[in-house]
C-alpha positions in Angstrom: 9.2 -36.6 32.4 7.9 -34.3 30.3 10.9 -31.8 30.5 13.2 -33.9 28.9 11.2 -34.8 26.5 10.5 -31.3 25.6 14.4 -30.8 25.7 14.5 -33.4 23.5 12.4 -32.9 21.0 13.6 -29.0 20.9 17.5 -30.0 20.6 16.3 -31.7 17.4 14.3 -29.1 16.3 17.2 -26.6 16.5 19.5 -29.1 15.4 17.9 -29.7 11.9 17.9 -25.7 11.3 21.7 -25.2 12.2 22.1 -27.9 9.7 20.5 -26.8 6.8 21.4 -23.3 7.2 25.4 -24.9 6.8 24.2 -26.7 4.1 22.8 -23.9 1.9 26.2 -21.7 3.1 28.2 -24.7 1.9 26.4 -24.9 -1.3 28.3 -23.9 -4.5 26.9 -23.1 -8.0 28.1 -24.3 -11.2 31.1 -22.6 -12.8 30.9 -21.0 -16.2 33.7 -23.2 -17.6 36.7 -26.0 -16.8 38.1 -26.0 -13.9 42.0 -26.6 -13.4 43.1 -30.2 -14.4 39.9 -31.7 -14.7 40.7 -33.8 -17.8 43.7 -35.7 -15.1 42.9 -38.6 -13.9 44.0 -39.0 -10.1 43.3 -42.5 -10.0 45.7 -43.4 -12.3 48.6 -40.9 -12.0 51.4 -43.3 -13.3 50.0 -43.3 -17.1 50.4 -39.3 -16.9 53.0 -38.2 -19.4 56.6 -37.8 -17.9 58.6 -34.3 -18.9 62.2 -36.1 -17.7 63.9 -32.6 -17.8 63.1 -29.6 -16.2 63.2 -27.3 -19.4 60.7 -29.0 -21.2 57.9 -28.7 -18.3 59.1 -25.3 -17.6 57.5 -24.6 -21.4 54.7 -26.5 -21.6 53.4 -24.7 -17.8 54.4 -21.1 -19.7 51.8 -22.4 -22.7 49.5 -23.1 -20.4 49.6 -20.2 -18.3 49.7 -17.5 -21.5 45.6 -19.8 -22.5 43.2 -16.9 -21.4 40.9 -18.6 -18.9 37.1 -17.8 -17.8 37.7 -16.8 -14.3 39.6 -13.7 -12.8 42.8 -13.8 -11.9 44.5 -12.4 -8.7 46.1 -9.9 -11.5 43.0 -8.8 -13.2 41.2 -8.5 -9.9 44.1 -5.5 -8.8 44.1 -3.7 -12.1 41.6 -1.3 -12.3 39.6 -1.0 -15.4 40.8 0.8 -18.5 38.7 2.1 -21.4 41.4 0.6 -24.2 39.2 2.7 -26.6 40.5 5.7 -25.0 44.1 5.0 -25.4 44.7 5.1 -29.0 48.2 5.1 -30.4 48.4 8.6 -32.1 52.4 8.1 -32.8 54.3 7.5 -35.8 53.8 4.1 -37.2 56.6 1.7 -37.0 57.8 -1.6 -38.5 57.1 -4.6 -36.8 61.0 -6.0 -35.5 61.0 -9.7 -36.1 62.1 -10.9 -32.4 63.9 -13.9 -34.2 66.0 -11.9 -35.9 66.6 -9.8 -32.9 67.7 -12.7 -30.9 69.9 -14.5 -33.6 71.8 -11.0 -33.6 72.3 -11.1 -30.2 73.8 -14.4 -29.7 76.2 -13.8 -32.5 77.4 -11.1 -31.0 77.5 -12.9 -27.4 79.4 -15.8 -29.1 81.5 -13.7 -30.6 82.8 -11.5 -27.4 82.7 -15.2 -25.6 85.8 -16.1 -28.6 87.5 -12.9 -27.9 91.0 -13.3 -27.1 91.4 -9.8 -25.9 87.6 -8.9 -24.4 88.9 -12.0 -22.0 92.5 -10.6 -20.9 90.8 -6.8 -20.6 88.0 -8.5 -18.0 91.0 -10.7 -16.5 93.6 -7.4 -15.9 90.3 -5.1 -14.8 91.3 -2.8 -17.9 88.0 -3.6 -19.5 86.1 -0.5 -21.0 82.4 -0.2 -22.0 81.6 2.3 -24.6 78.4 4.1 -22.7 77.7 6.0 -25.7 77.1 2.9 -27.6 74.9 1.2 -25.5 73.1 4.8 -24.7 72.8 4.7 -28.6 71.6 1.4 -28.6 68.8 2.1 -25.8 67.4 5.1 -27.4 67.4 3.0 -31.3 65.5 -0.5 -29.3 63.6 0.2 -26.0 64.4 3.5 -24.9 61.4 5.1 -26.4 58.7 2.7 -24.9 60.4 2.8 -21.5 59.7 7.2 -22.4 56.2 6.1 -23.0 56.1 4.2 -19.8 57.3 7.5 -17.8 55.3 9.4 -19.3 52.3 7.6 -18.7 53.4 7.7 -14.8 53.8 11.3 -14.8 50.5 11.2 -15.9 51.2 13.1 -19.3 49.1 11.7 -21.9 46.4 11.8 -19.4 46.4 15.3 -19.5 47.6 16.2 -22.9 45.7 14.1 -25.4 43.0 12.9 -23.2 44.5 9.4 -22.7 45.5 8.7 -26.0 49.1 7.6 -26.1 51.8 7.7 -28.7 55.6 6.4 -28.3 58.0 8.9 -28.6 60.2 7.5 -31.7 62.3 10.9 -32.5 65.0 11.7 -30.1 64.1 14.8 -28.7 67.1 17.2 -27.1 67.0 20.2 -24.7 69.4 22.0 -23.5 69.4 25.5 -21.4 73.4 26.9 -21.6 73.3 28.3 -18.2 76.6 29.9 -18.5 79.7 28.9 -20.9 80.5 26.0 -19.4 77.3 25.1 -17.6 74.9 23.0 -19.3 71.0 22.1 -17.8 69.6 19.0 -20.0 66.2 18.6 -20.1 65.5 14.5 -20.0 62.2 13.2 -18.5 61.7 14.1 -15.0 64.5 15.7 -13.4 64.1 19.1 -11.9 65.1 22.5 -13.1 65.0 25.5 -11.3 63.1 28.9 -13.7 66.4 30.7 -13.2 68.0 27.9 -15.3 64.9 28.1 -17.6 65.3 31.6 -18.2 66.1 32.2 -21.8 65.3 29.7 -24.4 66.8 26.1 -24.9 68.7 24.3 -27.6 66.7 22.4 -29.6 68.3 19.1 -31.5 66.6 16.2 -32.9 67.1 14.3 -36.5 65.0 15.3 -39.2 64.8 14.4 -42.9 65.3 17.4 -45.3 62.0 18.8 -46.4 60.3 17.7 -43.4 58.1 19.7 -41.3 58.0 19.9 -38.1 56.0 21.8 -34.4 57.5 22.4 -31.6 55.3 23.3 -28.7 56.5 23.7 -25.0 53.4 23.9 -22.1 52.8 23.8 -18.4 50.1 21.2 -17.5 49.8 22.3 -13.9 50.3 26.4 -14.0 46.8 27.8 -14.8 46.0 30.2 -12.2 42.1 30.4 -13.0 40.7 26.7 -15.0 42.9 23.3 -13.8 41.7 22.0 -17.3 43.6 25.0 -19.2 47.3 25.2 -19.4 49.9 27.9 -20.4 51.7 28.1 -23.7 55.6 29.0 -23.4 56.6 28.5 -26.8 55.0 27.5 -29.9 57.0 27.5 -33.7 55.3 25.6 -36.3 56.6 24.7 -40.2 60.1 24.1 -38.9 62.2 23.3 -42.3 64.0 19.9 -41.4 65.9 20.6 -38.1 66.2 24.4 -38.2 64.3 26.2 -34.9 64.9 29.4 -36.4 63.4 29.0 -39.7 60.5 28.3 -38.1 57.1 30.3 -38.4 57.1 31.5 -34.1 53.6 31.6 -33.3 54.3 32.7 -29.5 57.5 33.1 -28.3 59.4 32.0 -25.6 58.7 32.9 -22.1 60.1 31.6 -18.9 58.8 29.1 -16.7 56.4 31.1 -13.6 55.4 28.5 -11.4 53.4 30.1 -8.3 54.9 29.9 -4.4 53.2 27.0 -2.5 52.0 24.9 -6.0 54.9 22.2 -5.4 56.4 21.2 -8.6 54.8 21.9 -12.1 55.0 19.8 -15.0 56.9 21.6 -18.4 56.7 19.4 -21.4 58.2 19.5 -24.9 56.0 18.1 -27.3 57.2 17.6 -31.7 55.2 17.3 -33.9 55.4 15.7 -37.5 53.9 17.4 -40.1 52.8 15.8 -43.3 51.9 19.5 -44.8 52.6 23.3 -43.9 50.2 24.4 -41.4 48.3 28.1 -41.1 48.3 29.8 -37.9 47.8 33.3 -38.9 45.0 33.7 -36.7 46.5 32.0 -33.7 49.5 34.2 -34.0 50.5 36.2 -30.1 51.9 39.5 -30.5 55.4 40.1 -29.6 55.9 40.8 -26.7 52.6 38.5 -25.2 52.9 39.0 -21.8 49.1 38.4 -21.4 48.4 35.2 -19.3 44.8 35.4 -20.7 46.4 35.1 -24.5 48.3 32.4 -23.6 45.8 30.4 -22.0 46.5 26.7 -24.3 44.7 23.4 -24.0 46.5 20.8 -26.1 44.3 18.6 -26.5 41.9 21.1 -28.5 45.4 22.2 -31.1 46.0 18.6 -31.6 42.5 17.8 -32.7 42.4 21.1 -34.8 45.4 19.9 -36.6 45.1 16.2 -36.5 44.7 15.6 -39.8 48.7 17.2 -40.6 50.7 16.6 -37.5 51.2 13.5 -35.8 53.2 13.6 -32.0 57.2 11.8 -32.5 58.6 13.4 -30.0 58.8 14.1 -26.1 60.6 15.8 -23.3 59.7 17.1 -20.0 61.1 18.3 -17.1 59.8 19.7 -13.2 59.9 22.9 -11.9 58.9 24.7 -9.2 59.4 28.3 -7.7 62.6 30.7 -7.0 63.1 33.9 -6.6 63.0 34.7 -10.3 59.5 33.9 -10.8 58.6 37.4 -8.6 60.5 38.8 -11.0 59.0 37.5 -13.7 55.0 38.3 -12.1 56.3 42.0 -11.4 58.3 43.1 -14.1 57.3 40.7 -17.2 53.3 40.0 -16.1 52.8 43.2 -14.5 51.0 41.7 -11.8 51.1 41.4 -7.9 52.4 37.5 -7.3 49.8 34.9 -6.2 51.0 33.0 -2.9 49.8 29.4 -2.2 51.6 29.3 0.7 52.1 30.8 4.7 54.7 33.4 4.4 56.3 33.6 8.1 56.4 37.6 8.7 59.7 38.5 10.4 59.6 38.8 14.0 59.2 41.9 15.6 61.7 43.7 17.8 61.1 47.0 19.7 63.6 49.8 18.8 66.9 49.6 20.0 68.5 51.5 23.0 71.6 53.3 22.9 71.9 52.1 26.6 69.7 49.4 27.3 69.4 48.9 31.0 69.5 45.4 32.5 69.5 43.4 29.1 71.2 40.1 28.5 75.2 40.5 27.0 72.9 39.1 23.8 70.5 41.8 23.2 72.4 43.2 20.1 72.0 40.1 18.7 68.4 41.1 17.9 69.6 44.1 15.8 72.3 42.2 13.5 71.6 42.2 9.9 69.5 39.3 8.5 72.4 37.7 6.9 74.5 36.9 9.9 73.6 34.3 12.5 71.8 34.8 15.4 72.6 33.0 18.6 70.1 32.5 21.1 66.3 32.4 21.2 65.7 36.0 19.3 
């Protein structure tokens, strides 16, 4: 009798604890604030106020969901935290576009292609043209520049150039390299081009008031063979009169893009500058020719906060680049120095002299002896 008992009295015990432990697990502490539709009343949901159109509910649920609530969204829990001290605005200032304005444009001009006789027969017969340089003039006067800003904050640009501080690139910047007479290389923001098309220097365009000033500075964020926080100056002209490059005051001039073998690509970034008032360089001044890698070791970040007070960043343009052949060229004949390799150069494969007679050899033992240019068939 007494085993059961014991059983008994020992299921209870353990009983009780399993219990309570679930019961302090299951226990939840006060939150900080309201929760979701507390102020409903489920026992009564036939007085709740009927929305009888599906507009009208679809606005009061985006009011509710733009009220800042106490608790962390799924969103806010992803995003990582940002130091929104860090990330100034350093641009031009703008005027603030009233949206209502904006929009009442807009539908006139929707209601006015809608009436168009002839906008409706063109769409009907397929003959319909859209003028792209309108609507490309269009993009770069409305969003184009903050979708630049959003690029460039990808690329990781301001990161490295104004440590974090941002700016939005309101003046339309150009580049161009003439590759040939008829050959043209754009620089946008992004797309890849090779140093040989980087060669000599590009055409600079970009509106300007008259008796503006103006900086143009062109860098390599990735290039530095020594320090990863340093970058390279290419090209530097400050006090530009209005739009005119070669009135400028040329600080360092141009020299092509060097990326080194096995780096991947490198990151080559116009940057213009607004001046307010002419800026002295003399003691920043490189010879001519610099061809010193040590004197035109740049930081950005450092010029910009030396000239703060009389520039101000408007413009931006960048492009990727990484090596060709010309960049030994421009190590041996331009630095002067042996070229850094990053990466495993196969060496050619070896083959014993050839015989005039070679004695029991495959039908494809010349192959091994043609020049490198021509094709080789076989396992040679």
């Amino acid at each position: 009798m007494a085993a059961p008992v014991l059983r008994a009295v020992l299921h209870g015990k353990w009983s009780s604890r399993t219990f309570s432990t679930t019961a302090v697990l299951c226990k939840r502490g006060i939150p900080l604030g309201p929760m979701p539709n507390e102020d409903i009343d489920v026992s009564n949901l036939e007085a709740l106020e009927k929305y009888h159109s599906f507009s009208r509910y679809f606005k009061v649920a985006e009011k509710e969901r733009k009220k800042l609530n106490w608790w962390a969204t799924y969103k806010k829990r992803i995003t990582p935290k940002q130091d929104e001290e860090a990330k100034i605005d350093i641009g031009l200032p703008y005027p603030r576009t009233q949206w209502a304005n904006v929009l009442k444009e807009r539908k006139a001009i929707r209601r006015q292609n809608v009436t168009s006789v002839e906008l409706e027969r063109a769409s009907r017969l397929r003959t319909l043209l859209v003028p792209l340089d309108e609507v490309k003039a269009e993009w770069e006067r409305t969003s184009g520049p903050f979708h630049k800003q959003r690029i460039a904050e990808h690329y990781g640009l301001y990161r490295d150039l104004f440590d974090s501080a941002t700016f939005v690139p309101r003046v339309l910047l150009g580049v161009e390299y003439d590759s040939d007479e008829e050959y043209v290389v754009p620089v946008y923001h992004g797309n890849v081009v090779t140093p040989t098309e980087a060669l000599n220097p590009p055409r600079i365009t970009f509106e300007a008031d008259e008796g503006s000033l103006w900086t143009l500075l062109f860098t390599n964020l990735d290039g530095h063979l020594c320090d990863t926080n340093m970058e390279y100056v290419h090209w530097l002209v400050t006090n530009i009169p209005g739009n005119k490059i070669e009135s400028g005051k040329e600080i360092c001039h141009y020299f092509p893009p060097f990326p080194a073998r096995g780096t991947g690509y490198h990151r080559y970034v116009f940057l213009l500058f607004k001046q307010t008032q002419p800026i002295d360089l003399t003691d920043d001044i490189r010879p001519t020719p610099c061809h010193s890698l040590k004197m035109r070791t740049f930081r950005t970040f450092d010029f910009y906060k030396k000239h703060q007070a009389a520039m101000t960043p408007a413009g931006l343009a960048f492009f990727q680049c990484q090596w060709d052949d010309s960049v030994t060229h421009v190590f041996h004949q331009l630095l002067n120095m042996k070229e850094p390799v990053f990466d495993f150069v196969r060496p050619p494969v070896y083959h014993p002299p050839q015989k005039k007679f070679p004695h029991r050899q495959p039908l494809r033992y010349l192959d091994r002896y043609r020049d490198s240019d021509e094709p080789t068939y076989g396992c040679y």
